[in-house]
PDB file of N, H, CA, C and O in Angstrom:
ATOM      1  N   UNK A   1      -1.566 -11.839  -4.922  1.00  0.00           N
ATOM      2  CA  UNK A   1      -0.316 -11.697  -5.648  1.00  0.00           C
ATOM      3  C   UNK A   1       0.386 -10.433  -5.147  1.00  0.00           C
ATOM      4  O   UNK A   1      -0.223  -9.363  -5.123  1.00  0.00           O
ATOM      5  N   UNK A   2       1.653 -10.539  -4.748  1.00  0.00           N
ATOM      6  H   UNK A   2       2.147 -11.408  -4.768  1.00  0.00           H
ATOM      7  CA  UNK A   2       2.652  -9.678  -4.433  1.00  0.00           C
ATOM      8  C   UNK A   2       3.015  -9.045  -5.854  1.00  0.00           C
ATOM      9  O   UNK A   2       3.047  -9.627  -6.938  1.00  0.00           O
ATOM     10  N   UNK A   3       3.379  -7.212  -5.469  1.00  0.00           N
ATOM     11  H   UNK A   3       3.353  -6.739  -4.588  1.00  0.00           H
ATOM     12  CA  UNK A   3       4.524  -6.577  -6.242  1.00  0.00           C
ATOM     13  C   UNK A   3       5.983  -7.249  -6.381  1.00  0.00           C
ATOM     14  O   UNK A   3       6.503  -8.031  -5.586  1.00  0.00           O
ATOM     15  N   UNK A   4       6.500  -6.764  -7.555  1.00  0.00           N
ATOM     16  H   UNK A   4       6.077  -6.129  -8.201  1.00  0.00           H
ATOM     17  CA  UNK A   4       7.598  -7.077  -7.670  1.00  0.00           C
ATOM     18  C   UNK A   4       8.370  -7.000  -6.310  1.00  0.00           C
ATOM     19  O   UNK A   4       7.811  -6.291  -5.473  1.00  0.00           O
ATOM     20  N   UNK A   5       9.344  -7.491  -5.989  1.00  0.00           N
ATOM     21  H   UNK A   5       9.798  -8.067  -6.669  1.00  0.00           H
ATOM     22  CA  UNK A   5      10.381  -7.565  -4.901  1.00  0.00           C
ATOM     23  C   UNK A   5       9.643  -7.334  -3.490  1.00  0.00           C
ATOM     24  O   UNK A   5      10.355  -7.051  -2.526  1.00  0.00           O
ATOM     25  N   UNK A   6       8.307  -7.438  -3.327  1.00  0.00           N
ATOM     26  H   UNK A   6       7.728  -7.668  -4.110  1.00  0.00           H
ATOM     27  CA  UNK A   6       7.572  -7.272  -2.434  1.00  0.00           C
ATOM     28  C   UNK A   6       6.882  -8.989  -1.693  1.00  0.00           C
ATOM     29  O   UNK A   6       6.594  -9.945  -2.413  1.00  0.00           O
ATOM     30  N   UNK A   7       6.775  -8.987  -0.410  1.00  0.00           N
ATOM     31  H   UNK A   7       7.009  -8.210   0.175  1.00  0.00           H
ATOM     32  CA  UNK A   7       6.358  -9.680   0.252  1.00  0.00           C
ATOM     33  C   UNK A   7       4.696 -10.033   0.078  1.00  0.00           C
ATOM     34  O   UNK A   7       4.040  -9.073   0.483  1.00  0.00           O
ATOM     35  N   UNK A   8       3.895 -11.077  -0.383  1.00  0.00           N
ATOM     36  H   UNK A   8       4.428 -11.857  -0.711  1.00  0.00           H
ATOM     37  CA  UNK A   8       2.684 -10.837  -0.278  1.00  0.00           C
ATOM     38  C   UNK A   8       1.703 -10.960   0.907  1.00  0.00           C
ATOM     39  O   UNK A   8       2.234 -11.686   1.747  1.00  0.00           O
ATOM     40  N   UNK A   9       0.612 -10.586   1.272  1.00  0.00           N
ATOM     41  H   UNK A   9       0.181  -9.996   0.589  1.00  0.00           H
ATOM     42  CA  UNK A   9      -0.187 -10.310   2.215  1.00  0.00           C
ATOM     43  C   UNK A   9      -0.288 -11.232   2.959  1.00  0.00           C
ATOM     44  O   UNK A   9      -0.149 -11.028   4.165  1.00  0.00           O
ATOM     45  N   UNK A  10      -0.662 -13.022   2.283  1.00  0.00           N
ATOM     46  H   UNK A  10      -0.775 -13.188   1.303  1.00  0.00           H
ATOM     47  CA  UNK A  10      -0.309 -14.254   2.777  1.00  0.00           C
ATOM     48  C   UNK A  10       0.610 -14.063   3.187  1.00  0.00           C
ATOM     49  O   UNK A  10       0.488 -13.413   4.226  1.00  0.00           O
ATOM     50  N   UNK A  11       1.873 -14.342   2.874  1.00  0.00           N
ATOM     51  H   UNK A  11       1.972 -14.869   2.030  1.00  0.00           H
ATOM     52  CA  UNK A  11       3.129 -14.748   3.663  1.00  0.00           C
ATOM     53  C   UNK A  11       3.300 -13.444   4.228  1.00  0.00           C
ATOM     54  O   UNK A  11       4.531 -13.480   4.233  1.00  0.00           O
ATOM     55  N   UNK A  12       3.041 -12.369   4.686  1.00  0.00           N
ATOM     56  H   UNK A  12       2.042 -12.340   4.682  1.00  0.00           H
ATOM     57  CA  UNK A  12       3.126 -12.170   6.312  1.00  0.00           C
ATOM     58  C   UNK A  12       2.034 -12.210   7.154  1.00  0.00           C
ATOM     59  O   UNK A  12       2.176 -11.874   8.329  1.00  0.00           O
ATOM     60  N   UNK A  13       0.969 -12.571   6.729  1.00  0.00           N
ATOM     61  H   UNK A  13       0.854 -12.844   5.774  1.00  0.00           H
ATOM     62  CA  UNK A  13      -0.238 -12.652   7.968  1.00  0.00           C
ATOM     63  C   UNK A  13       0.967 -14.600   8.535  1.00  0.00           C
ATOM     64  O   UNK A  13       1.595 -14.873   9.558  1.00  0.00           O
ATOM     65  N   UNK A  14       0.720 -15.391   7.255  1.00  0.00           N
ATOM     66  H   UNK A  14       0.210 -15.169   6.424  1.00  0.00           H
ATOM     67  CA  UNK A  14       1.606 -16.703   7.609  1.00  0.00           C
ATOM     68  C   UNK A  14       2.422 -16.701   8.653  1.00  0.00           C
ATOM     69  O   UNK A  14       2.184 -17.374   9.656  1.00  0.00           O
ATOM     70  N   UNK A  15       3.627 -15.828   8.505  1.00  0.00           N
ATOM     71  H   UNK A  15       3.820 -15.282   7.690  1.00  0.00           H
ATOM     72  CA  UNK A  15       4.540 -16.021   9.061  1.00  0.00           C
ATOM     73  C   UNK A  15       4.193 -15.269  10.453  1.00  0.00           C
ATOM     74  O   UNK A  15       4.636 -15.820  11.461  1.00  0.00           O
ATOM     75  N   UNK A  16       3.302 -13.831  10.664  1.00  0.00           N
ATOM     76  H   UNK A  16       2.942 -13.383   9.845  1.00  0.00           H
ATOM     77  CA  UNK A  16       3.083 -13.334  12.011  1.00  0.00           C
ATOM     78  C   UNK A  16       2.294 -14.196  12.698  1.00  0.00           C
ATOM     79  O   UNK A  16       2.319 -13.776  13.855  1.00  0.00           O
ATOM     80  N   UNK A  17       1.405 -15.446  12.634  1.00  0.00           N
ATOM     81  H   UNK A  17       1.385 -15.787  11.694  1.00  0.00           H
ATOM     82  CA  UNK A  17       0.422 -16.086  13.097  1.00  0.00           C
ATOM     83  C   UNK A  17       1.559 -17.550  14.212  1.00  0.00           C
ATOM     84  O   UNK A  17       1.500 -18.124  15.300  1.00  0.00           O
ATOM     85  N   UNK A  18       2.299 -17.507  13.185  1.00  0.00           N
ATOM     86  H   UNK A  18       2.347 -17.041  12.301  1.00  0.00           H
ATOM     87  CA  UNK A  18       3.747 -18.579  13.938  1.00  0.00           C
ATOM     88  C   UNK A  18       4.447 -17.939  15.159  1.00  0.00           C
ATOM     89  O   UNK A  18       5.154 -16.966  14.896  1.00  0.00           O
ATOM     90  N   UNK A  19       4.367 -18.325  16.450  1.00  0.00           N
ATOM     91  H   UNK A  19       3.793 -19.115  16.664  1.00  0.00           H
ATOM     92  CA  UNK A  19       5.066 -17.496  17.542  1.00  0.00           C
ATOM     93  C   UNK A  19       6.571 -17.932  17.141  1.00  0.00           C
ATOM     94  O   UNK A  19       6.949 -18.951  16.564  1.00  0.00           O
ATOM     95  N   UNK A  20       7.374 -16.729  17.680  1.00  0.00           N
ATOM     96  H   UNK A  20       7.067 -15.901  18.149  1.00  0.00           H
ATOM     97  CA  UNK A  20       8.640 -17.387  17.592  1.00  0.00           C
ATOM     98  C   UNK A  20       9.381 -18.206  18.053  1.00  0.00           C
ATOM     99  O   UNK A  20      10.449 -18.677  17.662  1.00  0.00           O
ATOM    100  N   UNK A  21       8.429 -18.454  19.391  1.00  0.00           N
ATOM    101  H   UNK A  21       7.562 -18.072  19.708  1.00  0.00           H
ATOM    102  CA  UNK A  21       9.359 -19.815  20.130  1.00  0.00           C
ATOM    103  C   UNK A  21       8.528 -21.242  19.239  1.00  0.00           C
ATOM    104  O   UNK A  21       8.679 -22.401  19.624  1.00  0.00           O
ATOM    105  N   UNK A  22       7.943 -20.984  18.414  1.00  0.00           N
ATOM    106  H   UNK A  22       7.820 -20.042  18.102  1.00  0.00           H
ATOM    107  CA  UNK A  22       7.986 -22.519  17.784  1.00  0.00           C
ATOM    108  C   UNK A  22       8.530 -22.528  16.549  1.00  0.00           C
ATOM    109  O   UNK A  22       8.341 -23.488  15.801  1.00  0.00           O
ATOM    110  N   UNK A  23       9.335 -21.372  16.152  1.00  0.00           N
ATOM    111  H   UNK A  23       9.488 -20.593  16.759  1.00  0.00           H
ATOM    112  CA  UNK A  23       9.758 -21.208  14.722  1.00  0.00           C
ATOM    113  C   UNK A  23      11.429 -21.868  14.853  1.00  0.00           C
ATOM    114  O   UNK A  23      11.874 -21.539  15.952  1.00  0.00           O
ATOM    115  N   UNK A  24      12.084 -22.395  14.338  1.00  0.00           N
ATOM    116  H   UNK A  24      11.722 -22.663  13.445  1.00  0.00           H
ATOM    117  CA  UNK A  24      13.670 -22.073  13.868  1.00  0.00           C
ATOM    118  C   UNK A  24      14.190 -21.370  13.881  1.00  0.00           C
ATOM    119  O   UNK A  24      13.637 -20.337  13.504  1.00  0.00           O
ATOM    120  N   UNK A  25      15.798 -21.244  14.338  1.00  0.00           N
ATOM    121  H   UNK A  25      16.247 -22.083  14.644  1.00  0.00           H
ATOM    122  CA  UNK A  25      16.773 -20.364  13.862  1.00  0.00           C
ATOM    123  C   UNK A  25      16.662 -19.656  12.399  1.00  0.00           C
ATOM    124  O   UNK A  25      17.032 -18.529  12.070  1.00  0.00           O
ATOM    125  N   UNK A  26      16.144 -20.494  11.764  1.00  0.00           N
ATOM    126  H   UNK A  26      15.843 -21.409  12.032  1.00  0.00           H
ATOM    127  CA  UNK A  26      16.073 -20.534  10.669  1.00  0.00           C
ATOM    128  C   UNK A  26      15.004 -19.942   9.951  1.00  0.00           C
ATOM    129  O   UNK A  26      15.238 -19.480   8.835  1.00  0.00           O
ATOM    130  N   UNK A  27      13.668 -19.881  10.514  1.00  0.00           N
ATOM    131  H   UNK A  27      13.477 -20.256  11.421  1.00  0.00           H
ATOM    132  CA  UNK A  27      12.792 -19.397   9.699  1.00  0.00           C
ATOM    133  C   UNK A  27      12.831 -17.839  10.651  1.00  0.00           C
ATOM    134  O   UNK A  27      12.495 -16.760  10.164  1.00  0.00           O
ATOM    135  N   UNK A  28      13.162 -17.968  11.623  1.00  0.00           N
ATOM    136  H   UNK A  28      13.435 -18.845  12.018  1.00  0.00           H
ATOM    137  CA  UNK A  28      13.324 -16.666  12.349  1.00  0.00           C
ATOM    138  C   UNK A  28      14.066 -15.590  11.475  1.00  0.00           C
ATOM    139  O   UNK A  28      13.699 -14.468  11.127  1.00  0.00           O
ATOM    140  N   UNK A  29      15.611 -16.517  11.150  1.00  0.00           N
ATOM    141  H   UNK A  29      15.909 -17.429  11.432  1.00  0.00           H
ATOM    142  CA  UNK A  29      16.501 -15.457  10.167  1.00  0.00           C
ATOM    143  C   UNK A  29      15.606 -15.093   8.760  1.00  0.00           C
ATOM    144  O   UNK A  29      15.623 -13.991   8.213  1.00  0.00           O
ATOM    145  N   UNK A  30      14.963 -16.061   8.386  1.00  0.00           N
ATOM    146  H   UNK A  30      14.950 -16.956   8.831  1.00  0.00           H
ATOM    147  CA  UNK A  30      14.229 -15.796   7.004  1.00  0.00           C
ATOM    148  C   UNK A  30      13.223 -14.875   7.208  1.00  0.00           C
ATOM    149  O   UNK A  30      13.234 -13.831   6.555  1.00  0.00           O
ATOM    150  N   UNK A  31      12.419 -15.082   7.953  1.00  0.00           N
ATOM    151  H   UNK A  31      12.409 -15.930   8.483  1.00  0.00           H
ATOM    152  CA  UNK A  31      11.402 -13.782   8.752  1.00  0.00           C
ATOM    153  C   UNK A  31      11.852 -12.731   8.708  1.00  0.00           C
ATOM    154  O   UNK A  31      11.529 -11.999   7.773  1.00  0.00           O
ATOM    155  N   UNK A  32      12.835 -12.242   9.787  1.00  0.00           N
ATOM    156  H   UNK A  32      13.098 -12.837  10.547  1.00  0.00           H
ATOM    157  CA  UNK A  32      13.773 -11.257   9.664  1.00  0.00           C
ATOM    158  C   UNK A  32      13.814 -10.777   8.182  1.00  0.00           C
ATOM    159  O   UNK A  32      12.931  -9.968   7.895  1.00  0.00           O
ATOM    160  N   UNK A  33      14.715 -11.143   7.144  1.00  0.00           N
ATOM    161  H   UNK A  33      15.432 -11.801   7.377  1.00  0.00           H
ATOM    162  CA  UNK A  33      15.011 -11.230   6.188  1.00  0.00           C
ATOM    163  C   UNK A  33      14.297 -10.095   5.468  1.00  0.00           C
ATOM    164  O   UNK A  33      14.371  -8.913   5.132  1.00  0.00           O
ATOM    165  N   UNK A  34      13.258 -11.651   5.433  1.00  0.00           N
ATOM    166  H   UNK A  34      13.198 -12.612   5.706  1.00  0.00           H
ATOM    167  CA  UNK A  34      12.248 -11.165   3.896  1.00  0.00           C
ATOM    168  C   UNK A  34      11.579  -9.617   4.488  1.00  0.00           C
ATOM    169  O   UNK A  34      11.339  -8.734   3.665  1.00  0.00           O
ATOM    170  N   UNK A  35      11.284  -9.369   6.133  1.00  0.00           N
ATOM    171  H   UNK A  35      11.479 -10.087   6.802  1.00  0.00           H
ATOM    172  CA  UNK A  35      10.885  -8.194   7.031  1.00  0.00           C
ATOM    173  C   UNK A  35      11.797  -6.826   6.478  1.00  0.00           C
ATOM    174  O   UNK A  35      11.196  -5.780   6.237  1.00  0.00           O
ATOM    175  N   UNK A  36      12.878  -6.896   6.349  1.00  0.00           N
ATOM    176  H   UNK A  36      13.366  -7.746   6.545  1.00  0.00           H
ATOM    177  CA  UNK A  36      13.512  -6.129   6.096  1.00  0.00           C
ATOM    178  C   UNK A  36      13.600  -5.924   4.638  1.00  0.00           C
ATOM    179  O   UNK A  36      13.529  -4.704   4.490  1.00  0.00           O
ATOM    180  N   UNK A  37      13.682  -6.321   3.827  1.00  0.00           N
ATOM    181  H   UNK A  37      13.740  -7.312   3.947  1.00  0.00           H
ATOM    182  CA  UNK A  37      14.031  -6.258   2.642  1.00  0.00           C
ATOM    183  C   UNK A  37      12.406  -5.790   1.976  1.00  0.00           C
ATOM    184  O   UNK A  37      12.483  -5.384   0.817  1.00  0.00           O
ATOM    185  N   UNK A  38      11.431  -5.799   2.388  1.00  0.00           N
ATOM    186  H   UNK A  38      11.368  -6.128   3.330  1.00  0.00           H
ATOM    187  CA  UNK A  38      10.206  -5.511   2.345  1.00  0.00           C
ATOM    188  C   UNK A  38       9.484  -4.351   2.700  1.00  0.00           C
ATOM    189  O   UNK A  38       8.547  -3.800   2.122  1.00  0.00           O
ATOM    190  N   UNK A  39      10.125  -4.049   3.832  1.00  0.00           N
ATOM    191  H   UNK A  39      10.887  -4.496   4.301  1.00  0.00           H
ATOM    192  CA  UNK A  39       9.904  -2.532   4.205  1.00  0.00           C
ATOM    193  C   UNK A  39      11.290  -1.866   3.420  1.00  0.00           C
ATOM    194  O   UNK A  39      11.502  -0.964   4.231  1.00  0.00           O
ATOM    195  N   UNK A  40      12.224  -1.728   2.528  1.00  0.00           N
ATOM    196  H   UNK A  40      12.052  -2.461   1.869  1.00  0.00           H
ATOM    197  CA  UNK A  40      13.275  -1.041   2.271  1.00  0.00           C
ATOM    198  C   UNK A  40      12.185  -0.546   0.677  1.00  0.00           C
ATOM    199  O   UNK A  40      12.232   0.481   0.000  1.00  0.00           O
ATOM    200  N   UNK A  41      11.199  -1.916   0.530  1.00  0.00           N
ATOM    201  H   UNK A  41      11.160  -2.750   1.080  1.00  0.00           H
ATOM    202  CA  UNK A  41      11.080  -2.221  -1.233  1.00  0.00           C
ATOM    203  C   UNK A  41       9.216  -1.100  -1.234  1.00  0.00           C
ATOM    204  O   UNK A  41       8.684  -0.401  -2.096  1.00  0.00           O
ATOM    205  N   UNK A  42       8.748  -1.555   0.438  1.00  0.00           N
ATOM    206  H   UNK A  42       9.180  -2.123   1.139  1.00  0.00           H
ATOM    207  CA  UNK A  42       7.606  -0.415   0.546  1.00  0.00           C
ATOM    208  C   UNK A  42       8.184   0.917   0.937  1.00  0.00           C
ATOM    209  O   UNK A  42       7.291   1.652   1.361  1.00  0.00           O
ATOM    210  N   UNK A  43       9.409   1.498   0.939  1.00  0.00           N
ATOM    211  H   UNK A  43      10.134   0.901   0.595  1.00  0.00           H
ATOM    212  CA  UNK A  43       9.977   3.171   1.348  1.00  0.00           C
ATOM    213  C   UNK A  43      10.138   3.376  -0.168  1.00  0.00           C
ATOM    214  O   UNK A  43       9.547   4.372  -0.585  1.00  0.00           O
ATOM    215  N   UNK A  44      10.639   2.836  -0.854  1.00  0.00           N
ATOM    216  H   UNK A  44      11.119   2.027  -0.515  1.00  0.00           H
ATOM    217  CA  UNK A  44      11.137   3.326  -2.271  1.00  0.00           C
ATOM    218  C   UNK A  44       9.776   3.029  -3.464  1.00  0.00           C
ATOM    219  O   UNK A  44       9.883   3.681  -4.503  1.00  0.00           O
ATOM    220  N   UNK A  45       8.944   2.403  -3.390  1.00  0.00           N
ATOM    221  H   UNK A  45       8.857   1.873  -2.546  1.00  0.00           H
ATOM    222  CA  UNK A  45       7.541   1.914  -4.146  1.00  0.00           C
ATOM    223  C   UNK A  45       6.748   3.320  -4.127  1.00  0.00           C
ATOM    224  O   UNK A  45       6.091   3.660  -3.143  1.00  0.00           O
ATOM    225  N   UNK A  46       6.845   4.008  -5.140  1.00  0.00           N
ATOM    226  H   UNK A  46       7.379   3.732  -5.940  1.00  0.00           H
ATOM    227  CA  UNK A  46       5.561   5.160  -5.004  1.00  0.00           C
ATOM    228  C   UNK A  46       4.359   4.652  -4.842  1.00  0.00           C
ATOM    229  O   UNK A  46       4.104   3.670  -5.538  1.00  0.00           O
ATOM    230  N   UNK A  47       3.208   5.194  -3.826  1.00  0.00           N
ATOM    231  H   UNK A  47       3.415   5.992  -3.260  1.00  0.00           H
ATOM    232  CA  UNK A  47       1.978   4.644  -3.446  1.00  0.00           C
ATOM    233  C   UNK A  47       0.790   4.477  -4.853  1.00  0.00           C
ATOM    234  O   UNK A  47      -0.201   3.758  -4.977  1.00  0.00           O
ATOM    235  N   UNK A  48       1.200   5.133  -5.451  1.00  0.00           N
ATOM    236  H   UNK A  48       2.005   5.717  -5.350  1.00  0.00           H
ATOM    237  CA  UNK A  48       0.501   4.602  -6.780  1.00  0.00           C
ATOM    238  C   UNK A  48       0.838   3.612  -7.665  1.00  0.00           C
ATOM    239  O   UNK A  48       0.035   3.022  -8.388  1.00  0.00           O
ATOM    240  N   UNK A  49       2.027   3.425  -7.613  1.00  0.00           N
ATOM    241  H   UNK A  49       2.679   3.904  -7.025  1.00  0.00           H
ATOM    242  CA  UNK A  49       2.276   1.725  -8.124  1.00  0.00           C
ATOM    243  C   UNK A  49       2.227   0.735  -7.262  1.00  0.00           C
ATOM    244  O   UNK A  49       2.934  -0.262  -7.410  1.00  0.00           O
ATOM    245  N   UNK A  50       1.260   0.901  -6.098  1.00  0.00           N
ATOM    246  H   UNK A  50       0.686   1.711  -5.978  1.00  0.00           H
ATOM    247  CA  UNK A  50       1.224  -0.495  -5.533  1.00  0.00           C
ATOM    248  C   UNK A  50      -0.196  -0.901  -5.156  1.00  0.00           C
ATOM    249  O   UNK A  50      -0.981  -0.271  -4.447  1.00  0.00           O
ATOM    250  N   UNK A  51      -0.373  -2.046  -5.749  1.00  0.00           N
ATOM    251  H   UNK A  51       0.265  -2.558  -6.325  1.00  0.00           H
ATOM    252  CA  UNK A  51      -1.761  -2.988  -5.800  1.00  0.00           C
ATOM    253  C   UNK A  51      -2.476  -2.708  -4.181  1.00  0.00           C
ATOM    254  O   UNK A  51      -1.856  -2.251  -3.220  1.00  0.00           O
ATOM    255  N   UNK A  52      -3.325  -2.947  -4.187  1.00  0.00           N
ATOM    256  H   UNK A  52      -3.828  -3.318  -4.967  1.00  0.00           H
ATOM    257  CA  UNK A  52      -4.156  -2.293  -3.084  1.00  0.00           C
ATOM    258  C   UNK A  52      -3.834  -3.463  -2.370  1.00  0.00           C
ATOM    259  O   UNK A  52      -3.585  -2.960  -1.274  1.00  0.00           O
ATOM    260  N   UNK A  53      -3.689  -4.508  -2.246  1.00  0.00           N
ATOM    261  H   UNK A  53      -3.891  -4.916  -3.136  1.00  0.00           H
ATOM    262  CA  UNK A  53      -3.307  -5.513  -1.273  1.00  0.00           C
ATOM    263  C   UNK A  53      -2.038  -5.164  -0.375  1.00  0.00           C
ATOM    264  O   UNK A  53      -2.016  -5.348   0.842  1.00  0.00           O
ATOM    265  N   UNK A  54      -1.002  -4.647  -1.105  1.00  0.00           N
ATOM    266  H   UNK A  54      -1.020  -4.497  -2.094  1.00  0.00           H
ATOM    267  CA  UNK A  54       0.247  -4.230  -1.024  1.00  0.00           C
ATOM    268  C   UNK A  54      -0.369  -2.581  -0.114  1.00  0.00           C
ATOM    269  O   UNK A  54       0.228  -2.439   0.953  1.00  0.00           O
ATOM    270  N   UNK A  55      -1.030  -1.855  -0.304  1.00  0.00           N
ATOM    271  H   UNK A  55      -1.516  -1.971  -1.170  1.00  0.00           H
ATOM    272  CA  UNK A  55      -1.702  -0.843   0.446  1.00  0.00           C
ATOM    273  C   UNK A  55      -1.213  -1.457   1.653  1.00  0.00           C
ATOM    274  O   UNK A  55      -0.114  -1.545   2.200  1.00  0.00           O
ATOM    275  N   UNK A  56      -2.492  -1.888   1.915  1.00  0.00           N
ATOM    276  H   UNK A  56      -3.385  -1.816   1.471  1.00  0.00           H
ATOM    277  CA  UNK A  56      -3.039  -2.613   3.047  1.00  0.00           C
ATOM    278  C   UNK A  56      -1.921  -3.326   4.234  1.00  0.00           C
ATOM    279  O   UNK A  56      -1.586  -2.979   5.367  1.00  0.00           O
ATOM    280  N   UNK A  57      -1.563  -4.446   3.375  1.00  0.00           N
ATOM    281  H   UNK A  57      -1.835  -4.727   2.455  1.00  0.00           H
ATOM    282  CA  UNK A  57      -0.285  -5.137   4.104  1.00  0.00           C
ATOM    283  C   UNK A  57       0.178  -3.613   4.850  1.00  0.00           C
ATOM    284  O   UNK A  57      -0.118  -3.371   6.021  1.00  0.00           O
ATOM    285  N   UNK A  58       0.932  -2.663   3.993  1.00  0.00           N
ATOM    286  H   UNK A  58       1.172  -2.860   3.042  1.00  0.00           H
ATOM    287  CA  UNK A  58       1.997  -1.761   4.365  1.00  0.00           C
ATOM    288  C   UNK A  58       1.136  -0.570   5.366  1.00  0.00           C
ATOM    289  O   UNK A  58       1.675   0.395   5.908  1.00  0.00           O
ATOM    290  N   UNK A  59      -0.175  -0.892   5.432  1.00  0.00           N
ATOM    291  H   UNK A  59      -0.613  -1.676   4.992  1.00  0.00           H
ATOM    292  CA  UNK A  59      -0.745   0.393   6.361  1.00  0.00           C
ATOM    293  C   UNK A  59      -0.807  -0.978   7.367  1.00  0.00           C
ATOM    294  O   UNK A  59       0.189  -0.876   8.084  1.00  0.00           O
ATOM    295  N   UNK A  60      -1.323  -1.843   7.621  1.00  0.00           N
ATOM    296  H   UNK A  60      -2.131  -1.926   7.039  1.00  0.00           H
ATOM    297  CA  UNK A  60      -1.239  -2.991   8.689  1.00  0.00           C
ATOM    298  C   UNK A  60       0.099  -4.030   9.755  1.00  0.00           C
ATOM    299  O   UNK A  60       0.077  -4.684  10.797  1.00  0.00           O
ATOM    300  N   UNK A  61       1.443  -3.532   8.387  1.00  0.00           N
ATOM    301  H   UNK A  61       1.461  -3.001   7.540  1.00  0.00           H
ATOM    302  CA  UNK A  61       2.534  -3.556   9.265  1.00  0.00           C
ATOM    303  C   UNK A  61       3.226  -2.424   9.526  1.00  0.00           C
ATOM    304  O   UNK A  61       4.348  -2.678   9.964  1.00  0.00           O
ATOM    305  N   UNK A  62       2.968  -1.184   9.418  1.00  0.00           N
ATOM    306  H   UNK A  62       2.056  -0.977   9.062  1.00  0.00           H
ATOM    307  CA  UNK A  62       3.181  -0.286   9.846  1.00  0.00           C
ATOM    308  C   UNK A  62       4.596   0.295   8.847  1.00  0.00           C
ATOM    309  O   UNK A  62       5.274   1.307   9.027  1.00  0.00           O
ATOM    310  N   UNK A  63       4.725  -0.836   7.692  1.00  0.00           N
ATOM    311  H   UNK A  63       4.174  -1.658   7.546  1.00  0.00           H
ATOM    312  CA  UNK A  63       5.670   0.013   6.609  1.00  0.00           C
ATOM    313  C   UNK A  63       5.178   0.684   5.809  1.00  0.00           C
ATOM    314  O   UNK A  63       5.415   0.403   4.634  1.00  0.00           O
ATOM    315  N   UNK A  64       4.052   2.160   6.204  1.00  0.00           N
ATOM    316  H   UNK A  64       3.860   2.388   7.159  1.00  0.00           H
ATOM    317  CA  UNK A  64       3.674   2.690   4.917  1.00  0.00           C
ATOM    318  C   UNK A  64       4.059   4.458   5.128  1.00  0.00           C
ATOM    319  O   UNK A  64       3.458   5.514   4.931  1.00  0.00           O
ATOM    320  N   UNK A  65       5.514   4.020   5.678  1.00  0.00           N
ATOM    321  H   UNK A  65       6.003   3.162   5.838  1.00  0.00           H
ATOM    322  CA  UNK A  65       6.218   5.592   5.927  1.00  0.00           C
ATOM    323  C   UNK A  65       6.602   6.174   4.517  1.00  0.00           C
ATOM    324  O   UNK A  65       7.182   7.246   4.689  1.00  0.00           O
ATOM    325  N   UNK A  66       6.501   5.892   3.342  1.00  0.00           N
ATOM    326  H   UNK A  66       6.030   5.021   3.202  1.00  0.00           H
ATOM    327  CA  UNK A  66       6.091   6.245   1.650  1.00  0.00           C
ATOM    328  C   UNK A  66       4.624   6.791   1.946  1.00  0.00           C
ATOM    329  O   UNK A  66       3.582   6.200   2.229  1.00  0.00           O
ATOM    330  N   UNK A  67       4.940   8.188   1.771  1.00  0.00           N
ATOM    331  H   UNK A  67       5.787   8.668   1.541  1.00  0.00           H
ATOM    332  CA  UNK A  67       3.683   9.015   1.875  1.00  0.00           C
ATOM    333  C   UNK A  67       3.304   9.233   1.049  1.00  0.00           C
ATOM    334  O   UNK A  67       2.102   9.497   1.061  1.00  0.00           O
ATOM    335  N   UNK A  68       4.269   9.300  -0.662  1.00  0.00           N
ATOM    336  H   UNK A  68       5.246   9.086  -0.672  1.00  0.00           H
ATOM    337  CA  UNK A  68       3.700   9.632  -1.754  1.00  0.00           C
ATOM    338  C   UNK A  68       2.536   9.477  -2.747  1.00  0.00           C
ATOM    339  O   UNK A  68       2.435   9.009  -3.881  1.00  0.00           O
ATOM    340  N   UNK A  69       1.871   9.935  -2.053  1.00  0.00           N
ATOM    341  H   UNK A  69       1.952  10.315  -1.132  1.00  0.00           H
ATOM    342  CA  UNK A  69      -0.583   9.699  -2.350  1.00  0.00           C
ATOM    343  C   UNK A  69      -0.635  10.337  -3.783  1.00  0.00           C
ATOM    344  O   UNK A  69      -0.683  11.567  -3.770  1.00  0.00           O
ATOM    345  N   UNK A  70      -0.635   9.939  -4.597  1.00  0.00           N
ATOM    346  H   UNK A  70      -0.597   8.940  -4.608  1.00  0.00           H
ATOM    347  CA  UNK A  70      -1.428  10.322  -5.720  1.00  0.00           C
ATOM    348  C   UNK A  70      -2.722  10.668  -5.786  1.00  0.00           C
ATOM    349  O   UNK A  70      -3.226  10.969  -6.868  1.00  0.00           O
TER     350      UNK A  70
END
């Protein structure tokens, strides 16, 4: 289970496992998308309100520039 306004761990291992030449215009733009709007929602998330899954994801895609360690 994902944080609020947050991407969960499934749907981006999901979506990074899909190369992009077999994806859509379409799921490409949604990729994109949800990519961005996900790292904006892990910069502003203090590291103590986020579920250790949500950790993880954000130390594994490299959005865990929120340094704030409790």
């Amino acid at each position: 289970m994902s944080d609020v306004g947050r991407e969960s761990l499934t749907d981006k291992v999901t979506s990074a496992a899909k190369p992009d030449s077999e994806k859509s215009y379409i799921e490409q733009a949604t990729d994109y998308v949800k990519g961005t709007l996900d790292s904006a929602a892990s910069v502003v998330q203090p590291q103590q309100e986020k579920s250790t899954t949500q950790k993880v994801g954000d130390a594994l895609t490299g959005d865990n520039r929120n340094k704030d360690v409790a």
